[in-house]
C-alpha positions as a Markdown table, in Angstrom:
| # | Residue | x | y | z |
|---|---|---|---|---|
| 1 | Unk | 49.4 | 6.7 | -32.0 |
| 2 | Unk | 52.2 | 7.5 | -29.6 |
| 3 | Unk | 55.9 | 7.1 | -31.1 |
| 4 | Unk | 56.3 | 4.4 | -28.0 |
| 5 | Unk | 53.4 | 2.7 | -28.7 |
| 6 | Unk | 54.2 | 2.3 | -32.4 |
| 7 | Unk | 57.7 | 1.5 | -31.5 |
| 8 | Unk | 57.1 | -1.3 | -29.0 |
| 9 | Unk | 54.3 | -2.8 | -31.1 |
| 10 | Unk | 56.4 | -2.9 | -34.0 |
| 11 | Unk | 59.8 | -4.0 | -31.8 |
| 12 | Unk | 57.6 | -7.1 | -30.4 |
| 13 | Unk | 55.9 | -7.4 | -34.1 |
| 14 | Unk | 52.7 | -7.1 | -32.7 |
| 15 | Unk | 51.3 | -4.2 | -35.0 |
| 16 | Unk | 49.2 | -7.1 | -37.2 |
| 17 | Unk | 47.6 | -8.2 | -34.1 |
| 18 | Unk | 46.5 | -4.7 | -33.0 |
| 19 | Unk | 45.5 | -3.7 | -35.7 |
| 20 | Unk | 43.3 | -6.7 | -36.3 |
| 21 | Unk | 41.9 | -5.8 | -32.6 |
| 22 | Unk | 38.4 | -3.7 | -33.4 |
| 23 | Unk | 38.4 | 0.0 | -33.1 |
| 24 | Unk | 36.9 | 0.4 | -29.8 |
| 25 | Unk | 39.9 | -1.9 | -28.3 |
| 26 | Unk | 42.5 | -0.2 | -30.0 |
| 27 | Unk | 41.4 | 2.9 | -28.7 |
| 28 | Unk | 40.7 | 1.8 | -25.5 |
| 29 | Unk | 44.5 | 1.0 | -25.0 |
| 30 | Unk | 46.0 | 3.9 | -26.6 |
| 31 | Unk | 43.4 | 6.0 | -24.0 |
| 32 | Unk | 44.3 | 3.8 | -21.0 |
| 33 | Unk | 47.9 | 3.9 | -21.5 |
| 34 | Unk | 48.0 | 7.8 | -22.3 |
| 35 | Unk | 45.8 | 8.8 | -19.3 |
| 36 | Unk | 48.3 | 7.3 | -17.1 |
| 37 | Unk | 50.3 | 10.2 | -14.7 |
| 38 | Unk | 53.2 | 8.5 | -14.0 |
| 39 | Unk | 55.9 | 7.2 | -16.1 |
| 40 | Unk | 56.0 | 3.6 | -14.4 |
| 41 | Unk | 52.7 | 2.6 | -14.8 |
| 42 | Unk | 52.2 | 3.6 | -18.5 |
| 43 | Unk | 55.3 | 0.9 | -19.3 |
| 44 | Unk | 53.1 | -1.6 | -17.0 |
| 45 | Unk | 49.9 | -0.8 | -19.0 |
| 46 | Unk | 52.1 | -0.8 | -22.2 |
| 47 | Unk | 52.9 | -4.3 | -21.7 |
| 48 | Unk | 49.8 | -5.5 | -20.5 |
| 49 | Unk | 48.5 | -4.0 | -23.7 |
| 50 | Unk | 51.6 | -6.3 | -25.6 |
| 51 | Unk | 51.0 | -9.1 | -23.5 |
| 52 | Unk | 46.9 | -9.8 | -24.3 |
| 53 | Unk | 48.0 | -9.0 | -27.7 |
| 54 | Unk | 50.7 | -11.5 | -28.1 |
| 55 | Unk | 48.0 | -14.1 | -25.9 |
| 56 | Unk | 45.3 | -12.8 | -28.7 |
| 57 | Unk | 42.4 | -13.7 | -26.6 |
| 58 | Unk | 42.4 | -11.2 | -23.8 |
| 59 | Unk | 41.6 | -7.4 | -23.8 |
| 60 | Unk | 42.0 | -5.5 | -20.9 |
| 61 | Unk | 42.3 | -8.7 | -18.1 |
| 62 | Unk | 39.0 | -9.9 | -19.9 |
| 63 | Unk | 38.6 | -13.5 | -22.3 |
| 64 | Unk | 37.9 | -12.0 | -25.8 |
| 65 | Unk | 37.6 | -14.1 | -28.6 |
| 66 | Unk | 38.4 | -12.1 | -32.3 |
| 67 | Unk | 35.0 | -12.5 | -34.8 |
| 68 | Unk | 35.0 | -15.4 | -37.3 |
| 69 | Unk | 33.3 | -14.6 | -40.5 |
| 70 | Unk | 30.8 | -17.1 | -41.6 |
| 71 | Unk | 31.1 | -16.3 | -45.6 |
| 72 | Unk | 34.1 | -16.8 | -47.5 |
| 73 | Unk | 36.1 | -14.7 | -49.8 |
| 74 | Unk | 34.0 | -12.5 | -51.9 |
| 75 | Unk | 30.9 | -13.3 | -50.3 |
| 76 | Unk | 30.5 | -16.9 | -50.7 |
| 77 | Unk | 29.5 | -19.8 | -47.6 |
């Protein structure tokens, strides 16, 4: 994970909500936000990233609702 990434997810103490996002999100946004070619619009995708995180049911401008499990602690209904 980029040092900015780590360092705005931890300044807006969003780390717990990222890394509660599945893998394939998480490295969706680190992808996204490192493909982009100008300075600008990786801080825009950065806080879009920070933003559906802090909302916690959006990823990437979509509704996204995080998985409930159905059995309890150690197995049990």
């Amino acid at each position: 994970m980029p040092t900015a990434v780590r360092e705005a997810l931890e300044d807006a103490g969003l780390m717990e909500a990222y890394q509660l996002r599945p893998p394939y999100q998480r490295n969706d946004y680190l992808g996204w936000i490192g493909q982009a070619k100008r300075d600008a619009t990786r801080h825009q995708r950065l806080a879009q990233m920070l933003a559906e995180l802090a909302d916690g049911t959006v990823y990437m401008k979509m509704a996204w609702r995080p998985r409930r499990s159905v059995r309890g602690p150690k197995g049990q209904p």
